[in-house]
NULONU-239794 format. One record per residue (C-alpha): residue in three letters; x negated, z negated, y negated. Coordinates in pm, 1 decimal, always signed. Layout:
<atom ala, <X, Z, Y>>;
...
//
This chain:
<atom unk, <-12759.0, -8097.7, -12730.4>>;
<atom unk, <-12997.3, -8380.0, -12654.9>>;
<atom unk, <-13205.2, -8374.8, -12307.0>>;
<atom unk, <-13063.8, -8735.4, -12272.1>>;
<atom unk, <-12692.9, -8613.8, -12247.9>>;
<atom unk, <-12794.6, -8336.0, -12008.6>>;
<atom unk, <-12956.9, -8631.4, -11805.2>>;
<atom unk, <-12642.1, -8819.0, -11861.6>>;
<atom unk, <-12367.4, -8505.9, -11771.2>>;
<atom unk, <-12527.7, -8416.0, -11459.9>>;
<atom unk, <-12628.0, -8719.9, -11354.3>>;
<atom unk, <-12277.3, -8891.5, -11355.9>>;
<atom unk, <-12114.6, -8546.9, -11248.3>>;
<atom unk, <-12332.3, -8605.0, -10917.9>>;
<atom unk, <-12222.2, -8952.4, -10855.1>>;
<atom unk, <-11884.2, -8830.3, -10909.7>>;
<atom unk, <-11886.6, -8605.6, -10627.4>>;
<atom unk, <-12027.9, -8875.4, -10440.1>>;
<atom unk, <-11739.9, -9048.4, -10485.9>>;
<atom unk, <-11512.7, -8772.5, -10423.2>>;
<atom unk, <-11695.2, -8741.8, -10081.9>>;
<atom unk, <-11676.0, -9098.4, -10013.3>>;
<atom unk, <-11276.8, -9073.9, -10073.0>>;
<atom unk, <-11291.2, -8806.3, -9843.7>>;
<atom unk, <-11460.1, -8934.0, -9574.0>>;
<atom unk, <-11237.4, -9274.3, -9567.3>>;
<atom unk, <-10931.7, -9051.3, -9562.3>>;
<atom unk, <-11046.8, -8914.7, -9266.2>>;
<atom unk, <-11141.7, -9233.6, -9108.5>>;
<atom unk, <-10802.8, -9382.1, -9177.9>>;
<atom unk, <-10567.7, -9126.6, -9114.3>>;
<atom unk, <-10741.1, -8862.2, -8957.2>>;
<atom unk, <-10718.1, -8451.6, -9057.2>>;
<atom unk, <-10348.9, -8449.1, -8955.0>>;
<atom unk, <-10274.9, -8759.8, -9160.8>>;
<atom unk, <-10416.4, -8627.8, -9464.6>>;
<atom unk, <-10196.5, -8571.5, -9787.3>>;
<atom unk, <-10162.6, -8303.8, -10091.9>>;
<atom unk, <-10361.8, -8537.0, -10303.2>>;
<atom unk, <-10654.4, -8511.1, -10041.4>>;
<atom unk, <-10710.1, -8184.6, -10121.6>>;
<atom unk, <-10648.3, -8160.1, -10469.7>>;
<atom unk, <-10934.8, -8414.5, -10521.3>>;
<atom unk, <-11205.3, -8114.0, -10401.5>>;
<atom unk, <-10979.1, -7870.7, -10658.4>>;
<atom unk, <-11064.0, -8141.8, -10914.7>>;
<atom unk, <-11414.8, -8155.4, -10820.3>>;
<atom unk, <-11474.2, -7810.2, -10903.7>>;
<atom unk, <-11285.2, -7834.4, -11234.1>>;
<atom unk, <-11546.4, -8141.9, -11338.8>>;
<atom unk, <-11836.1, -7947.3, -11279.6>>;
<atom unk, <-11699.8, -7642.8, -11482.2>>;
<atom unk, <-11608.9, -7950.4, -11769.0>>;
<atom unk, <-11979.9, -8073.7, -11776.5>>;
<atom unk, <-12131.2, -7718.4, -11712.7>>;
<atom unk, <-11932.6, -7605.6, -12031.2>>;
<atom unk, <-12018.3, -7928.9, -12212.5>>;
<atom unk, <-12402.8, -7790.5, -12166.3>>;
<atom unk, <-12356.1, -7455.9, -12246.0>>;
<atom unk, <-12208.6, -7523.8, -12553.6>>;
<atom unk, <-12526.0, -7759.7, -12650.3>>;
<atom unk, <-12787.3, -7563.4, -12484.5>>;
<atom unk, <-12655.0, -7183.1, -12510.7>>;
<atom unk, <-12506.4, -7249.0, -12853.8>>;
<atom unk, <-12671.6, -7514.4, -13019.4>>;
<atom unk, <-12352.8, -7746.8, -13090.8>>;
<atom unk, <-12216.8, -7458.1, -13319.2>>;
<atom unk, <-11858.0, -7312.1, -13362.7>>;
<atom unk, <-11636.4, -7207.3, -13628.1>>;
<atom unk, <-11633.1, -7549.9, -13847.3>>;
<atom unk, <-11815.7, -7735.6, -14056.3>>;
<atom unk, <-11887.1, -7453.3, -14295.2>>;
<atom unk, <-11792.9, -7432.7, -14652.7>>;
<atom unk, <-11641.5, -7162.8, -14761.1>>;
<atom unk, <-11904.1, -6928.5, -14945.5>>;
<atom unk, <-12099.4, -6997.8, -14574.0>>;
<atom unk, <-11842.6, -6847.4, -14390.9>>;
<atom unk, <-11810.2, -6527.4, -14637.7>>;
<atom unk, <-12191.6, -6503.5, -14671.9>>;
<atom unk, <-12260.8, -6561.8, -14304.9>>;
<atom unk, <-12402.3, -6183.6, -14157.6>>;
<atom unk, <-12129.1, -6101.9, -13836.5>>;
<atom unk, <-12460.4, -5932.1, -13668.2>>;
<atom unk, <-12643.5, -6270.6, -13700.2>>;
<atom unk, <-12757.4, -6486.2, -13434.3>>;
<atom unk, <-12587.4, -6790.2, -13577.4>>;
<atom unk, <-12218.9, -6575.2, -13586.9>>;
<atom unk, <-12287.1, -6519.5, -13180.7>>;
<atom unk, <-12364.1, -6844.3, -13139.4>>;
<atom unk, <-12051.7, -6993.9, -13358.5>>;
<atom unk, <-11809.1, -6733.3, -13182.0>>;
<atom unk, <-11944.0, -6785.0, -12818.9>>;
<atom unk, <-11940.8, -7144.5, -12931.4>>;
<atom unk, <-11571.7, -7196.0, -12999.7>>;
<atom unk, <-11462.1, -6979.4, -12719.7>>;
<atom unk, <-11656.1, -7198.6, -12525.2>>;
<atom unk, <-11506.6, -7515.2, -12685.9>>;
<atom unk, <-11134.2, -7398.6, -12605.7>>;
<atom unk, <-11245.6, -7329.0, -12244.4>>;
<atom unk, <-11381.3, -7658.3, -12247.8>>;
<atom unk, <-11044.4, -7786.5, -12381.7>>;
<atom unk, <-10845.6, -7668.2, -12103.5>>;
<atom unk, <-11092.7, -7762.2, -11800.2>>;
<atom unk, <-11027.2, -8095.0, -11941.5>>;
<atom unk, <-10690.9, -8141.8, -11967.4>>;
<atom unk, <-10669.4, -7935.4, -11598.5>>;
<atom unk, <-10892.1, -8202.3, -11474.1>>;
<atom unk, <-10724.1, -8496.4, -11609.0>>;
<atom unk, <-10377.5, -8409.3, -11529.7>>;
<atom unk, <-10544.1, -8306.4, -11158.0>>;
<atom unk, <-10659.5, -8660.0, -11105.2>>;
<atom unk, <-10309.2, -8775.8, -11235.7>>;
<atom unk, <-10109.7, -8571.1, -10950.5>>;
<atom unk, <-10347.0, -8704.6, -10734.7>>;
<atom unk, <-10242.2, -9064.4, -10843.1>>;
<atom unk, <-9865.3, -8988.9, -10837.6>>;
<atom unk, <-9890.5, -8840.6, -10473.4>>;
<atom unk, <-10114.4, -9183.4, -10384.6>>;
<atom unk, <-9854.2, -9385.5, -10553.4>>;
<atom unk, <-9585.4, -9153.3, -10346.0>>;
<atom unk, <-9755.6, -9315.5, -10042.4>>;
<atom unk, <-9813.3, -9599.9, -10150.5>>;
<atom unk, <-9449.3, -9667.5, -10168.5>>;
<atom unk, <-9298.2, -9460.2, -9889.1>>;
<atom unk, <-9125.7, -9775.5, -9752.8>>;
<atom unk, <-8994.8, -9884.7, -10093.1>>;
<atom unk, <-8658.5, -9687.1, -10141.6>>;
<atom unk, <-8574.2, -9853.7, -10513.9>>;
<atom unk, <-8933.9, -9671.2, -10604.7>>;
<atom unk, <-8831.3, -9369.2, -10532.0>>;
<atom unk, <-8667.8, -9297.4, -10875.9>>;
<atom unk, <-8988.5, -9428.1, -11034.7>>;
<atom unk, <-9205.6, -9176.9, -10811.5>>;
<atom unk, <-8982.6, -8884.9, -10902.7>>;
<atom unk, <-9025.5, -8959.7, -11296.8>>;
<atom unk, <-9369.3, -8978.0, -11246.5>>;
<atom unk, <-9417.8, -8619.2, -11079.7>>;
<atom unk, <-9156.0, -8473.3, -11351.6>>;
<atom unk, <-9387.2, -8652.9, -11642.8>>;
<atom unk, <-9747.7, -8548.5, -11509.9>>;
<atom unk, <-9621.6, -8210.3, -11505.3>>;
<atom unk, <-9415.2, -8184.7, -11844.8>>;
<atom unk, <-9723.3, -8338.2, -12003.2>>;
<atom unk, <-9976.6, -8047.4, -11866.5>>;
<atom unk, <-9768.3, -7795.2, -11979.4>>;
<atom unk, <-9720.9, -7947.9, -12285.8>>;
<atom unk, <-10094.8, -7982.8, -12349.1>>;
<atom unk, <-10196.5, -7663.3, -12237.7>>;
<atom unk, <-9933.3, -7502.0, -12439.0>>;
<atom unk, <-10063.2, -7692.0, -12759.9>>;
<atom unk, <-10431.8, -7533.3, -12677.3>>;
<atom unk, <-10326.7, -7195.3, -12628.3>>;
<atom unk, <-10042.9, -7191.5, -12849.4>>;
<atom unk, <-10169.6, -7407.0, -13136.7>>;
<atom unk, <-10315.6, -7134.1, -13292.6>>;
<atom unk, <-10161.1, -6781.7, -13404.0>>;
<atom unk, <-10251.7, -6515.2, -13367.4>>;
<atom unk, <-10479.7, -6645.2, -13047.6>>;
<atom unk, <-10831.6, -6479.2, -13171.0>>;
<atom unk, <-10819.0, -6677.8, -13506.8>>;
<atom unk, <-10952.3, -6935.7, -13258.1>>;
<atom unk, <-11285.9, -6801.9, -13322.5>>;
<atom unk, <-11291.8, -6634.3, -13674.6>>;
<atom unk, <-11536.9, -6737.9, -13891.4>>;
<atom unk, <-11403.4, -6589.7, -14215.8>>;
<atom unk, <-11189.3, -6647.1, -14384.9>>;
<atom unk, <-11097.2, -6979.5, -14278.8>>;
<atom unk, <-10851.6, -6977.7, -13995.4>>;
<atom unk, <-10784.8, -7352.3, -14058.8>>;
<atom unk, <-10787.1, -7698.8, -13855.9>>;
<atom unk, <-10579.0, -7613.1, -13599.2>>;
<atom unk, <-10766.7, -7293.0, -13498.6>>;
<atom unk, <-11076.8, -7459.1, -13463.7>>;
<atom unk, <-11129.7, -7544.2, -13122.9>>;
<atom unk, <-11365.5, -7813.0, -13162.4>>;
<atom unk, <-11192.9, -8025.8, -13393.8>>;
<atom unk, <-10813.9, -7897.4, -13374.3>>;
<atom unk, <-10612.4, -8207.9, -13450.1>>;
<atom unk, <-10293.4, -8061.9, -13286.9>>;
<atom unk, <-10533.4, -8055.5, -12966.8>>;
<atom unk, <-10632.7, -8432.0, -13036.7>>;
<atom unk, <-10318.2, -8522.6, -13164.0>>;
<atom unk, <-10107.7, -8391.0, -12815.7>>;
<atom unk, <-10351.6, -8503.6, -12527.9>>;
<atom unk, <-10417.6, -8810.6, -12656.8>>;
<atom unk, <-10067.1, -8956.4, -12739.4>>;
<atom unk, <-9943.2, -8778.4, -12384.6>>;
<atom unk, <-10269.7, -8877.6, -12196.5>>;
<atom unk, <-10183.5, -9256.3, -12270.2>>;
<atom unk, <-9869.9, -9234.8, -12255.1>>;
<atom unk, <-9846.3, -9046.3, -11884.6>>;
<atom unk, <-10134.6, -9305.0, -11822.3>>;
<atom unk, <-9894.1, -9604.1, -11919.2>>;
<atom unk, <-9599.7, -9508.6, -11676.4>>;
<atom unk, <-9839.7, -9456.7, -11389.8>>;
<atom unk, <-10023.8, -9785.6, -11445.9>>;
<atom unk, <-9665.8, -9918.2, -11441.7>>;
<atom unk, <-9629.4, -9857.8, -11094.5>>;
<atom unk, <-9851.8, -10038.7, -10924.5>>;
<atom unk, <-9990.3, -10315.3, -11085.9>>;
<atom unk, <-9619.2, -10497.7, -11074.0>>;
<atom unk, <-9617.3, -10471.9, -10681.3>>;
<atom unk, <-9976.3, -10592.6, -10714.5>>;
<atom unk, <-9859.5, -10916.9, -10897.0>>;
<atom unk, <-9597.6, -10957.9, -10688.4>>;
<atom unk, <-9774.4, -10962.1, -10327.1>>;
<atom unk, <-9814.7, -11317.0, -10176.9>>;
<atom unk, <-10235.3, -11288.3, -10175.6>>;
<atom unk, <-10578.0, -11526.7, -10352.0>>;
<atom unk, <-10583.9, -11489.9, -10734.1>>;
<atom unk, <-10944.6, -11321.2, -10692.1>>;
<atom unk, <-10773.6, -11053.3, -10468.4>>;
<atom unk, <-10500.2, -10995.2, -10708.9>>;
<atom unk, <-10709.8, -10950.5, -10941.3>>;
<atom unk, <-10979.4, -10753.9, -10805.6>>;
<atom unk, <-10715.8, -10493.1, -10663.2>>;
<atom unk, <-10555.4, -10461.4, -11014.4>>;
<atom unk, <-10940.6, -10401.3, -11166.1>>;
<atom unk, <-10938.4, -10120.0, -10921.8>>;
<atom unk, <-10568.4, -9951.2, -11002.1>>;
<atom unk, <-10647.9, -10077.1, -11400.7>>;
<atom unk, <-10953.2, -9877.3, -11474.8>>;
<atom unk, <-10713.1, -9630.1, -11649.4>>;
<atom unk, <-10742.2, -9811.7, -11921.8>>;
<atom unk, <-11083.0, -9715.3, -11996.6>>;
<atom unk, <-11008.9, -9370.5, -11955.3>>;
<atom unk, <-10732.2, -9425.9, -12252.3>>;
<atom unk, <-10984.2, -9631.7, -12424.6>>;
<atom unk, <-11227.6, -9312.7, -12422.6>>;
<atom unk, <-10959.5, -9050.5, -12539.5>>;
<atom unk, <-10862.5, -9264.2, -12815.7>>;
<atom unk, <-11239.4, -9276.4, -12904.7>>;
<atom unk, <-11306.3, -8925.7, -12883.4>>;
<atom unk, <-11001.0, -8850.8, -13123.9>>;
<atom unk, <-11108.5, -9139.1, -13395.9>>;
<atom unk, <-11481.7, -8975.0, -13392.9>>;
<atom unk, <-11378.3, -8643.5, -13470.1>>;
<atom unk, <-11101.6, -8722.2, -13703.0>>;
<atom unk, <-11346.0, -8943.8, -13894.4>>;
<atom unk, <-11642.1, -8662.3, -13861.6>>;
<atom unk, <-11553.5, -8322.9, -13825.0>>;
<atom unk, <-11882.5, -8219.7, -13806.3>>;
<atom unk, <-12105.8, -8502.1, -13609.3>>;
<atom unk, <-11825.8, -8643.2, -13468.3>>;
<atom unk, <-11714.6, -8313.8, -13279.7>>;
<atom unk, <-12071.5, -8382.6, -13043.7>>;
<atom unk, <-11993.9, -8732.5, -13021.0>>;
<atom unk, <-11698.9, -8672.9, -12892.9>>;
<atom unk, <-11795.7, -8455.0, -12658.9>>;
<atom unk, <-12039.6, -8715.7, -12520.1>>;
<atom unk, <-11707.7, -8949.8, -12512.2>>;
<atom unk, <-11519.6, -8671.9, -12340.5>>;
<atom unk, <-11796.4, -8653.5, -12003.8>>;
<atom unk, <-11757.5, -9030.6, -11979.5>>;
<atom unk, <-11397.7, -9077.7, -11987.4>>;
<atom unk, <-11339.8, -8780.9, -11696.4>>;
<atom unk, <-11619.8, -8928.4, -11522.1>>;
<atom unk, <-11464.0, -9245.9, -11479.6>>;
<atom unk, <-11108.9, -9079.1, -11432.4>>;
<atom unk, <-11291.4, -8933.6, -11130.4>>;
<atom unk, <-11404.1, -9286.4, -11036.2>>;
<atom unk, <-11049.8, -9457.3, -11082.6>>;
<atom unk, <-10850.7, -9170.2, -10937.9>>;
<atom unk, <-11103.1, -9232.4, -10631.2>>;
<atom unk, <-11127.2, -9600.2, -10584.1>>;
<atom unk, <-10836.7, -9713.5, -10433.3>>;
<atom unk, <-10890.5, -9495.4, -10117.9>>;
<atom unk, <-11230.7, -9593.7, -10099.3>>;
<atom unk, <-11193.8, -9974.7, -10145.0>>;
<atom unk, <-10925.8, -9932.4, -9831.2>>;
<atom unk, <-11187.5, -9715.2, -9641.6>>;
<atom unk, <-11476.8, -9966.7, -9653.9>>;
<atom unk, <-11268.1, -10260.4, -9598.0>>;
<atom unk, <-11097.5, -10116.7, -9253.2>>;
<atom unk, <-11512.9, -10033.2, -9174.9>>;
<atom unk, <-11621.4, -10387.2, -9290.5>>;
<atom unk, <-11346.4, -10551.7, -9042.1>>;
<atom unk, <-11408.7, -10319.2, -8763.6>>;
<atom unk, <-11788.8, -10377.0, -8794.2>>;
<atom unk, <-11745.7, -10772.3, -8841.1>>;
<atom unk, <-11510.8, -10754.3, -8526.6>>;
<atom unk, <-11700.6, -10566.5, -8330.3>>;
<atom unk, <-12018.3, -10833.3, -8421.7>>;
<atom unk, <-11803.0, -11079.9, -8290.7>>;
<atom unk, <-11634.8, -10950.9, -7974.9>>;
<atom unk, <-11993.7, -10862.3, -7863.9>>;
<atom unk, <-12042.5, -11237.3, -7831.5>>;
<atom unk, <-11712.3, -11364.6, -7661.5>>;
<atom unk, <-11422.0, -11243.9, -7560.0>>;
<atom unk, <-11119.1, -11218.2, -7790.9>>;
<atom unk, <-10873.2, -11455.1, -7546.2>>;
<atom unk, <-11202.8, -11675.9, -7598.2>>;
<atom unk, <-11152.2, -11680.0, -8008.3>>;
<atom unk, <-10797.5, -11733.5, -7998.9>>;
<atom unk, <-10803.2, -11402.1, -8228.4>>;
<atom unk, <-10483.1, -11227.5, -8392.1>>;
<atom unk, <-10343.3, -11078.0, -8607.5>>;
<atom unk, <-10071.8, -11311.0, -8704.1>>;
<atom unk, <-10277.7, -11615.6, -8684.9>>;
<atom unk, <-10651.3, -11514.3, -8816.8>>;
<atom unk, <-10579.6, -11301.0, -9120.2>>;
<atom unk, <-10359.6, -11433.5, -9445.7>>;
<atom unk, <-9996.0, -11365.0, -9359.8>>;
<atom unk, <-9845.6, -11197.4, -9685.4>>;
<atom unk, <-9477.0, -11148.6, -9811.6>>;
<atom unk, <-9407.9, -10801.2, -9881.3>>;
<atom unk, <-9191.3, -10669.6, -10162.8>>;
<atom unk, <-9038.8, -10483.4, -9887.3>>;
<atom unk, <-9008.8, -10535.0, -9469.2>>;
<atom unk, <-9093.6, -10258.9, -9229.7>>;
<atom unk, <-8807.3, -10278.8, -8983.3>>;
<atom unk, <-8608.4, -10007.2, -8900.0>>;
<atom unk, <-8826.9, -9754.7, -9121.9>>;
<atom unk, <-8895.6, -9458.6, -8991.1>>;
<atom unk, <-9320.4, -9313.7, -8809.4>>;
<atom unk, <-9411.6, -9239.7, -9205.1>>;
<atom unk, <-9269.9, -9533.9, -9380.7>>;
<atom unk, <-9433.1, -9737.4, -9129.7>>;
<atom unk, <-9762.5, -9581.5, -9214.6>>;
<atom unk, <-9662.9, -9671.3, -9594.0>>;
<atom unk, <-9614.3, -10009.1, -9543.7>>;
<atom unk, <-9926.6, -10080.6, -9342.4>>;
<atom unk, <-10133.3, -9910.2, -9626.8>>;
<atom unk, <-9947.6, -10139.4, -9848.8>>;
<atom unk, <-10077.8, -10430.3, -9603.6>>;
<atom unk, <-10415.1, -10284.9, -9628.1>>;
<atom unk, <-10437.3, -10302.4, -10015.2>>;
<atom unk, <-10282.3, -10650.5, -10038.6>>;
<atom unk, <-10506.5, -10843.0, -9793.6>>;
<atom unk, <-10766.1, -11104.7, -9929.0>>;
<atom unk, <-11112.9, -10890.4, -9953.5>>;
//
């Protein structure tokens, strides 16, 4: 593997975490250690699962040279010595590979709870949601399982997944399985799709600016490119079995670095903004008095129509609505 993609892997792995810290820290800010939710501390879980991802992207390139049990012919696979350097490496290598499979998808579907519990309080207030919320939870979880299963179960009997000869066939090759391609890529985008549904409608609905609207859906859109990526990553290997499968790893660092990114933006974005205003305020107030400004809420800052009102909800819904508030005012 190329010293530039070790650059790359561990370079975007530690902004990342940055970003995961970030997250954490506004969480903290906003709603304090006792206001913190499930998806709060998954994110760390998730953390720990990326770094695993990119250190087994390396130690597949660096320990093992990129090989595993494909791209041979079939006279290389009978004539290749099983007390060889090359076998280790092409055994160790596709072990490594299928490991590397399921950090992935654990990630990926990690960051996806972490949305659906987001989106959960997102829309605490919103009762006809709730339905949509529930769906979600029952679809990132179906999904996982349904991946996992196709990694671990894809291939009988289980250690075919590395044998070199004879030929155990596509589907027990780790590195360019097309039942692994095929199933977490059509239930990646398609898990990614109903999520994406969920907000971006109440996003297009809230009375704010264009340039808000669309700045906000930017932020809850980036999905896409994480779709974009999978799809990617799929089309190089099919095409090339053999270079493709390390081009496609490249693709694979990317698109779960910027699922890291997306999954982590939202909370961010709200924890800067609330630090912005209180810093801008505080500026201000420093100055003159507030009765001085004629400051308040209702009169200084865009009054928005909500897709749904806040009275007679209940300590937590409140909270719900007011991070809806905090999401849909003008940046």
């Amino acid at each position: 593997m190329p010293s530039e993609f070790n650059t790359e892997a561990f370079t975007l792995l530690g902004v990342g975490a940055l970003v995961v810290v970030a997250r954490t820290v506004s969480r903290v800010y906003l709603a304090g250690f006792k206001g913190l939710w499930a998806d709060d501390y998954l994110m760390p879980f998730a953390t720990v699962v990326y770094g695993l991802e990119t250190a087994t992207a390396y130690i597949v390139g660096a320990w093992w040279h990129g090989l595993a049990n494909n791209g041979m012919t079939d006279e290389q696979r009978r004539t290749l010595d099983p007390n060889s350097q090359e076998y280790e490496y092409r055994v160790n290598g596709s072990k490594t590979q299928l490991v590397g499979w399921s950090l992935y998808t654990l990630l990926l579907w990690t960051l996806k709870l972490c949305m659906t519990i987001f989106y959960h309080r997102f829309t605490q207030s919103l009762e006809y949601m709730r339905p949509r919320i529930l769906v979600a939870y029952g679809l990132v979880i179906s999904t996982y399982l349904a991946t996992e299963l196709s990694i671990l179960l894809g291939c009988h009997s289980f250690h075919k997944n590395w044998q070199i000869y004879p030929d155990p066939g596509n589907h027990c090759q780790p590195a360019i399985s097309r039942i692994d391609l095929y199933v977490t890529v059509i239930l990646n985008v398609l898990s990614d799709l109903y999520l994406l549904s969920i907000p971006i409608p109440l996003l297009w609905k809230a009375d704010v600016p264009l340039v808000s609207k669309l700045s906000l859906m930017f932020i809850f859109g980036g999905a896409v490119f994480v779709m974009a990526a999978g799809i990617l990553r799929a089309a190089l290997v099919i095409h090339d079995p053999i270079g493709g499968a390390s081009a496609a790893g490249s693709w694979a660092v990317r698109e779960t670095f910027v699922a890291v990114v997306v999954s982590n933006l939202p909370m961010v974005y709200q924890g800067l903004r609330r630090l912005t205003k209180a810093v801008a305020t505080s500026s201000l107030f420093s100055k003159m008095s507030r009765s001085r400004l004629g400051y308040s809420r209702s009169t200084d800052e865009p009054d928005f129509e909500m897709v749904a009102s806040p009275t007679s909800k209940s300590a937590p819904q409140l909270a719900a609505f007011e991070t809806q508030q905090e999401f849909f005012k003008s940046s």
